[in-house]
C-alpha positions as CSV (number, residue, x, y, z in Angstrom):
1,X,17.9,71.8,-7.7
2,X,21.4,71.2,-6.1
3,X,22.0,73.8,-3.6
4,X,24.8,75.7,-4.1
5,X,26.2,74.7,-0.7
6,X,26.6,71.7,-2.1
7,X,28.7,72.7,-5.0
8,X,32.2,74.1,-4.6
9,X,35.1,75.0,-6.4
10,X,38.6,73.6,-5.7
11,X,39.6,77.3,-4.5
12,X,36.9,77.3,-1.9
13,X,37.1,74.0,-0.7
14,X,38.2,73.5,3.2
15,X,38.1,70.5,4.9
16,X,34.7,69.3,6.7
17,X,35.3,69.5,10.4
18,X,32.8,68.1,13.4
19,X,33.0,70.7,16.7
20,X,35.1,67.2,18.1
21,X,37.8,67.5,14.9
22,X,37.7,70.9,15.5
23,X,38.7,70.9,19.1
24,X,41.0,67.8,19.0
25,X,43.1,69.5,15.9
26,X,45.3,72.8,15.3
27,X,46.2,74.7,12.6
28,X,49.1,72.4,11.7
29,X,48.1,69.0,11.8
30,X,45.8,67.2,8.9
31,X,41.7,66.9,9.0
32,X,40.6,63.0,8.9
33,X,41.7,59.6,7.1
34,X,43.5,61.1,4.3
35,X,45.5,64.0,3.6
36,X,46.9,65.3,0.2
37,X,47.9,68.4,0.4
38,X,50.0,70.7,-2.4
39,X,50.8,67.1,-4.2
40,X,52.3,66.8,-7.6
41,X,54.1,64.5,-9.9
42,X,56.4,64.2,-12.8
43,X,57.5,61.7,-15.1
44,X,60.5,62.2,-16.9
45,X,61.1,60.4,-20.3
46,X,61.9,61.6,-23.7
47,X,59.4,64.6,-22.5
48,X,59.1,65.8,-19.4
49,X,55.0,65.2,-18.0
50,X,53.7,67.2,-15.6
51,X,51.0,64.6,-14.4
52,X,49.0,65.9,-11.4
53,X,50.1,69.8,-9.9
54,X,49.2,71.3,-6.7
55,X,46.6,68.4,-5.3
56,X,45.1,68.9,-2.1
57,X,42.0,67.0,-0.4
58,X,41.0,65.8,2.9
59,X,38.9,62.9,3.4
60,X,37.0,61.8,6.8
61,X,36.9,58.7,8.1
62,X,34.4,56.4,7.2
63,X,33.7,59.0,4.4
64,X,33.2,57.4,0.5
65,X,34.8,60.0,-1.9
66,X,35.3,59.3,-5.8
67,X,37.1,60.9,-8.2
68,X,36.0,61.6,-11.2
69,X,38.4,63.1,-14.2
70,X,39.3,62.6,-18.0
71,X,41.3,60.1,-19.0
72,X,45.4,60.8,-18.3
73,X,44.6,63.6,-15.4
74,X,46.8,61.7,-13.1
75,X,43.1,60.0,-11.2
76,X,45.5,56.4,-11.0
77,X,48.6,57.9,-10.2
78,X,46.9,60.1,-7.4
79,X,45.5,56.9,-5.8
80,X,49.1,54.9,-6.3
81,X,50.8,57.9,-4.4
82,X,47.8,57.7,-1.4
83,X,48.6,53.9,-1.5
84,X,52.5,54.5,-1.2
85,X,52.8,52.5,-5.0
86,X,54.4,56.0,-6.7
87,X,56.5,58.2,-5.3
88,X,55.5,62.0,-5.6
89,X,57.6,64.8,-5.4
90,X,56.7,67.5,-3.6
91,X,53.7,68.6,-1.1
92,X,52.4,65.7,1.6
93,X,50.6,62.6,1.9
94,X,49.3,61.2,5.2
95,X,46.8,58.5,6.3
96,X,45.4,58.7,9.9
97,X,47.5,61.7,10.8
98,X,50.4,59.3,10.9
99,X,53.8,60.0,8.9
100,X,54.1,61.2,4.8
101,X,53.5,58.4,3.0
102,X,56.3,56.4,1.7
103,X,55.7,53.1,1.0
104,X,52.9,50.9,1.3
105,X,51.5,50.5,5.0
106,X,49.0,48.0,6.3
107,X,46.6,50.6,7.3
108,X,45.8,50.8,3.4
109,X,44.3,48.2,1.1
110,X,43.9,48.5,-2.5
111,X,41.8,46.9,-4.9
112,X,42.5,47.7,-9.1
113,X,40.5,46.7,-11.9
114,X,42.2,43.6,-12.5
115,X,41.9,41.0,-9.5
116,X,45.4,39.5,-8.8
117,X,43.8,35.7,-7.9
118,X,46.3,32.8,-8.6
119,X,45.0,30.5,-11.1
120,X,46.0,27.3,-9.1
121,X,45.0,28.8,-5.8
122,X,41.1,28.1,-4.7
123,X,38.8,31.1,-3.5
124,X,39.9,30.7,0.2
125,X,43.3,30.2,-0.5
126,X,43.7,33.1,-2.4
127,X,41.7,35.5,0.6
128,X,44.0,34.0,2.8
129,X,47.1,34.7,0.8
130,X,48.0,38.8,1.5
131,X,47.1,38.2,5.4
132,X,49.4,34.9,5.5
133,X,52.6,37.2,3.8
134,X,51.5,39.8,5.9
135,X,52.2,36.7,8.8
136,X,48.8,37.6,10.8
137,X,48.5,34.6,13.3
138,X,46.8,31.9,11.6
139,X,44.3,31.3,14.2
140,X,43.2,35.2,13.5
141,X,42.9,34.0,9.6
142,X,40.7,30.7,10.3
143,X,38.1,32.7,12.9
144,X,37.8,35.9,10.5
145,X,37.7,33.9,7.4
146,X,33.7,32.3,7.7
147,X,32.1,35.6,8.0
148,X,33.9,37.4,5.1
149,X,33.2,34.9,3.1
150,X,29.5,34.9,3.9
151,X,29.6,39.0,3.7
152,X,30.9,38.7,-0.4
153,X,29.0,36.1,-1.0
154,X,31.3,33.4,-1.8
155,X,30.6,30.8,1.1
156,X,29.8,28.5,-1.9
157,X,32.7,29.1,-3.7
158,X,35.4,28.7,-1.2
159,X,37.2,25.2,-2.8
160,X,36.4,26.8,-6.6
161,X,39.1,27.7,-8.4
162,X,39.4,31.6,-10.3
163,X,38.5,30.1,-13.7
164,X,35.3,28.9,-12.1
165,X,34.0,32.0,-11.2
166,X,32.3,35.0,-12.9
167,X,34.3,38.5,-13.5
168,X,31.6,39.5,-10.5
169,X,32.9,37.0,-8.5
170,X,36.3,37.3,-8.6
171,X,36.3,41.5,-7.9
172,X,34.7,40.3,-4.5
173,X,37.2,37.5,-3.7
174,X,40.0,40.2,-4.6
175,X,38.0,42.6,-2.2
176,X,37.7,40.3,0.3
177,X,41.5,39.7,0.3
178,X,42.2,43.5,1.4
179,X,39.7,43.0,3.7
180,X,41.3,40.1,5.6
181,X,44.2,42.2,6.3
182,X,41.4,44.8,8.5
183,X,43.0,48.0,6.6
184,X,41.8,51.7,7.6
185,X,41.8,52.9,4.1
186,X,40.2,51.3,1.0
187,X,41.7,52.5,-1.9
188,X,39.8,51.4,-5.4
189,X,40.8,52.0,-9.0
190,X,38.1,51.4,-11.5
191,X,37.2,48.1,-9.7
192,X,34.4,47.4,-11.7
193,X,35.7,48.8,-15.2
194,X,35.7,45.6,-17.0
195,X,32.6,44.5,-16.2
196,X,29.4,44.4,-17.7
197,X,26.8,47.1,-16.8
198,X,24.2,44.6,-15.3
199,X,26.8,42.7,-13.1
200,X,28.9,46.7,-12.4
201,X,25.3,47.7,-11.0
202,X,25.4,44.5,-8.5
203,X,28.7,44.8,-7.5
204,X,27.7,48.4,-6.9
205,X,24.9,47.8,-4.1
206,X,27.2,45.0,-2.9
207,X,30.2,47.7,-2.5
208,X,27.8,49.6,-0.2
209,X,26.7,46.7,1.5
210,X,30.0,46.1,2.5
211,X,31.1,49.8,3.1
212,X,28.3,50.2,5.7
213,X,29.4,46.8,7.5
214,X,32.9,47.5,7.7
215,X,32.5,51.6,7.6
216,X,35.8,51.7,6.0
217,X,37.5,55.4,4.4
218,X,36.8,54.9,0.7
219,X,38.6,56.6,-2.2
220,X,37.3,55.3,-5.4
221,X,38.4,56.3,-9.0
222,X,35.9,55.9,-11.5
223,X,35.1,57.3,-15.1
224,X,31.1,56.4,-14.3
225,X,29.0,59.6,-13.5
226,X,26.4,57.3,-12.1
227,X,28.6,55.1,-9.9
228,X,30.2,57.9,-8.3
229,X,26.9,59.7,-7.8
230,X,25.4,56.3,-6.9
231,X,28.2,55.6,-4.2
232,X,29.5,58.8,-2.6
233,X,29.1,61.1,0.3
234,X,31.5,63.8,-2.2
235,X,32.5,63.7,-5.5
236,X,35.7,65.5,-6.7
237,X,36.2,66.1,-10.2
238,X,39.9,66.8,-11.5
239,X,40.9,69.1,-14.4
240,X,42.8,67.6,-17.7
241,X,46.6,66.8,-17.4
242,X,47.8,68.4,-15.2
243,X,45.8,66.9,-13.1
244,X,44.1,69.4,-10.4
245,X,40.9,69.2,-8.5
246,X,38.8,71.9,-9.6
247,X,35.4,70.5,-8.1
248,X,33.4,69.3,-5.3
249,X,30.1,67.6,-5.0
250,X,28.2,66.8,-1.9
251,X,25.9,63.9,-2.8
252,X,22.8,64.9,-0.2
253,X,20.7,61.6,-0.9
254,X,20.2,59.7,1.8
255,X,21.7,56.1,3.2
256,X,21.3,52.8,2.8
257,X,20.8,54.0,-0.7
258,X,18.2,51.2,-2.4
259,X,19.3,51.4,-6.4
260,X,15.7,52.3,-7.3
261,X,14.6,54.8,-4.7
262,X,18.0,56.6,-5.1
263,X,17.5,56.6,-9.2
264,X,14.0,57.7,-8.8
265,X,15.3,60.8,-6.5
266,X,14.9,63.8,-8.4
267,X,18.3,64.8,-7.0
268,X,20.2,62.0,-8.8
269,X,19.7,63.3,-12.5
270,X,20.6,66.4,-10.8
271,X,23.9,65.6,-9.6
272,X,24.9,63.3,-12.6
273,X,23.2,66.3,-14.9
274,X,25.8,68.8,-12.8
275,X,28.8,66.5,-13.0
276,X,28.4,65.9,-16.7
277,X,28.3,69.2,-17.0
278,X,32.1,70.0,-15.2
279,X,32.8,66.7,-17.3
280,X,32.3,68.3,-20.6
281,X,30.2,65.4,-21.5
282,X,27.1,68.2,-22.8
């Protein structure tokens, strides 16, 4: 059974510290990647919506963390304010103990469930696009450019255009444009919503793949149990609007996570058994 160490609720939850956080911090500054601390947010139309209200978490680096949530908790809108897309208005944002987040900053990439390829653009020129606005030095480009391409998969595919790929395929090429730019944070909203189970479950063990490779800070928004499960070092599960985390799941199972092992693991149907549960899905 899941250990109830394991299993927290939001009002117990304190950030995860090593002895080296611990005695390179104080009382005032943020644990880790990502902060969010006493966040919400508003929107004011012909009603008033109190979306998200009193958010705090704290994620490490190189830590994957989902979110989990029903729809219209404020899971998107979290993940735009990390990102600096949507303003928030009160509490605190910060990424790599560096100033409240504002606006975008390169040390963030995001990826959303709909790639943003240009149809007339081939696979490589698209990857290169983000990094060429972003003016990194276009010797930089050419001699990172090989590898990623070989990492996703798309070596092959580097002169086809977006309309001669798969859905799979162009959900990597979109990854591997945040990539390019080298960010510190991966932010991911439902990545891999639109796609079909067989070719979500690929993309999956590809995602991890890559994580492990790049060891990137990974926040991932999902509405799949088993991806989250699947994926994560924690799970956090958020409260109908307004949107609140109420939750936390350590996911104890161990790494590099082979799809069958892990689904055979007792512990998996445990945790996706426990989330459901907190989910209200039985």
């Amino acid at each position: 059974m899941i250990r109830s160490s394991q299993l927290r609720s939001a009002q117990s939850i304190t950030p995860i510290m090593t002895n080296a956080d611990k005695s390179a911090s104080n009382d005032s500054s943020p644990v880790g990647m990502v902060h969010v601390g006493g966040v919400g947010k508003r929107f004011d139309g012909r009603q008033q919506v109190q979306v998200l209200d009193n958010v705090s978490l704290d994620i490490r680096e190189s830590e994957f963390v989902s979110i989990l949530g029903p729809s219209g908790c404020g899971k998107s809108t979290l993940l735009r304010m990390v990102a600096g897309l949507v303003s928030y208005d009160n509490g605190q944002i910060q990424v790599n103990g560096g100033q409240p987040i504002s606006a975008p900053i390169p040390d963030i990439g995001v990826v959303f469930q709909t790639s943003n390829m240009l149809p007339w653009l081939t696979v490589q020129a698209n990857i290169r696009l983000g990094a060429k606005l972003r003016k990194m030095p276009r010797a930089q480009i050419d001699a990172r450019l090989p590898a990623l391409l070989e990492m996703l998969g798309l070596e092959q595919f580097a002169s086809h255009y977006p309309h001669e790929l798969s859905g799979g395929m162009r959900q990597r090429a979109a990854l591997g444009q945040i990539l390019l730019l080298n960010p510190k944070v991966l932010l991911m909203d439902e990545p891999f919503g639109a796609l079909d189970a067989l070719t979500r479950d690929r993309l999956n063990v590809e995602l991890l793949r890559i994580w492990q490779h790049n060891m990137l800070t990974v926040l991932l928004v999902t509405h799949s149990i088993q991806e989250a499960v699947f994926l994560s070092d924690r799970v956090l599960v958020m409260s109908p609007r307004p949107g609140r985390v109420i939750h936390e799941v350590q996911i104890d199972l161990p790494r590099p996570r082979d799809p069958e092992a892990i689904k055979a693991d007792p512990r998996y149907g445990e945790y996706v058994s426990e989330l459901s549960r907190m989910m209200g899905v039985f």
